[in-house]
C-alpha positions, 0 to 999 in steps of 0.5 A: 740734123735734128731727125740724125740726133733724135734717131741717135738718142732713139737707138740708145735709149732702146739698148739701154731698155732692153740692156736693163731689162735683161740685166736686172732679170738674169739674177733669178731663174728656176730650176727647169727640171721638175718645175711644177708648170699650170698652163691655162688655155693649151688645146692649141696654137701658143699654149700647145707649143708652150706646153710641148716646149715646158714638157721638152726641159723635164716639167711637171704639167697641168694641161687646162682647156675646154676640150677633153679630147685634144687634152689628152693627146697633149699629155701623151706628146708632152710625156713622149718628150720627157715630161714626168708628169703631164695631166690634162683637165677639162674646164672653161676658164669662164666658169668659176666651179671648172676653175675650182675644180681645177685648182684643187686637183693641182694643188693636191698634185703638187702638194699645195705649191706651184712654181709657174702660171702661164694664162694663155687663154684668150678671144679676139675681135676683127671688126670694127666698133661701128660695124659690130654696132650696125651704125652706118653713115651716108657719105654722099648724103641722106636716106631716104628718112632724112637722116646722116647715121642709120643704126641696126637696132637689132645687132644691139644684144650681139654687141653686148654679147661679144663684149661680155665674151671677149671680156670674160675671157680675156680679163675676169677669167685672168683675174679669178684664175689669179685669185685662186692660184695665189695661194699656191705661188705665195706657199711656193715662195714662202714655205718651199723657197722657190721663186715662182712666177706667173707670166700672162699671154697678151698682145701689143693690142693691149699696150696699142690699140688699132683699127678693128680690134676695140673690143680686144685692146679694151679687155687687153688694156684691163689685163695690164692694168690689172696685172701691172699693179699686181706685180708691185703688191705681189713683190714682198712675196717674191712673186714675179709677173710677166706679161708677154705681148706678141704681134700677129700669131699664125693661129685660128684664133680670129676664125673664132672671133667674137664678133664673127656671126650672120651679120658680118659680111665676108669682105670684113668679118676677118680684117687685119694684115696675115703678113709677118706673122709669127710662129706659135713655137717661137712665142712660146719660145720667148714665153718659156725664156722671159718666165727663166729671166724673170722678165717684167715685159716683153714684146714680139718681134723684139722691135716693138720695143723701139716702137712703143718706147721711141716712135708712139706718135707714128704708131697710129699711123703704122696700125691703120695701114696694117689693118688697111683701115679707110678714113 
């Protein structure tokens, strides 16, 4: 009786979340047409598609990634599908002067003001924290020195880079993108009267942290933290912040790991479930519509919703099965 009421009391707390969330969001929506766009991290997977998807209704875009080549052929699909205005600019989001560089173009595109930011830029990790460090334990006994715990001293300076990196790019570039775009989104609000928004790609590793993935849900859990207090300073200037937090894309991101080197065996070097996972298009989809509907956060497939704010104590237990993770 009690697991009948409590799944009740479940199931309409969850409508009643989703329900208000889109309720309060409804009220405020830019104009698609012309919406001046920067996107940030979009030679490919979710950022590509939410460009092609942003250059589809008619947006002014600023196409950012490292790789000129791949740039270029984005502006052309993205003008081929209606864009008016679509120009690719090579920088490392890592690099302050790429990152100043970059926004002092854009500003002087779009006349000092821009509507919508969306950060899609990001790095991942796929082992986990023992493994990365090189600390083994013998499970059946010691070694032959006498000791439980063996530890690859030499892997040391691999894990300070990998931490370095997926931190970097995941929260410092977010930040200092954040810092130098301001003033572009509070001209937008304040002189043009326009309502922008700055929507940041995350992933549920930043709400829920699982095994394999310590290095990515520490730098994911920063972004929130950061960017959750941002939105409540940023609301006297009308400044919307949206955090989209999809699960498992069909990417190649984890081919390019952070963690990923000679070291790592080929058994572990890409741990992590490949089923159910999700389509670029329709994250960048539900990108593109939460950044209409003003939406303060969103998760992907919509039932996470139900299992964050309802089912946290079986979350632990649903990420070590998925990621197969052995006791």
């Amino acid at each position: 009786m009690n697991r009948i009421l409590f799944s009740i009391c479940a199931a309409l707390l969850t409508a009643y979340v989703l329900s208000s969330n889109k309720r309060k969001t409804r009220l405020r929506k830019l104009t698609a047409t012309n919406e001046k766009v920067i996107i940030l991290g979009c030679s490919s997977g979710i950022g590509r598609n939410t460009a092609l998807t942003y250059a589809k209704r008619g947006a002014k875009l600023i196409l950012v990634a490292r790789r000129q080549e791949l740039l270029t052929l984005l502006e052309e699909e993205c003008r081929e599908l209606g864009a008016p205005l679509a120009l690719g600019i090579a920088g490392d989001v890592t690099c302050t002067a790429d990152m100043e560089r970059v926004i002092n173009e854009t500003s002087l595109l779009f006349d000092g003001s821009i509507d919508t930011v969306v950060y899609c830029a990001g790095a991942i990790s796929v082992r986990s924290f023992m493994e990365v460090c090189g600390i083994s334990v013998k499970k059946d006994g010691v070694d032959s020195n006498g000791k439980v715990v063996s530890v690859d001293k030499t892997l040391g300076e691999e894990v300070d880079q990998a931490l370095r990196r997926i931190t970097d790019i995941n929260y410092f570039a977010a930040v200092q993108a954040t810092r130098l775009l301001l003033p572009l989104l509070i001209t937008s609000s304040m002189v043009e009267k326009r309502q922008p928004n700055l929507m940041v790609v995350s992933s549920m590793a930043g709400r829920v942290g699982a095994p394999t993935r310590s290095l990515y849900s520490g730098s994911k859990h920063a972004v929130h933290g950061f960017f959750d207090s941002l939105r409540v300073e940023l609301m006297p200037y009308d400044i919307h912040v949206g955090m989209v937090c999809p699960g498992t894309v069909d990417t190649n991101l984890r081919q390019s790991a952070v963690d990923i080197s000679e070291h790592s065996s080929s058994s572990s070097a890409i741990a992590g479930s490949t089923k159910g996972k999700l389509s670029p298009q329709a994250v960048a989809d539900r990108i593109v519509s939460a950044s209409d509907a003003r939406e303060r956060e969103v998760y992907i497939p919509g039932y996470y919703y139900w299992a964050l704010w309802v089912a946290r104590s079986w979350i632990d237990a649903l990420a070590k099965r998925k990621y197969r993770q052995r006791s």
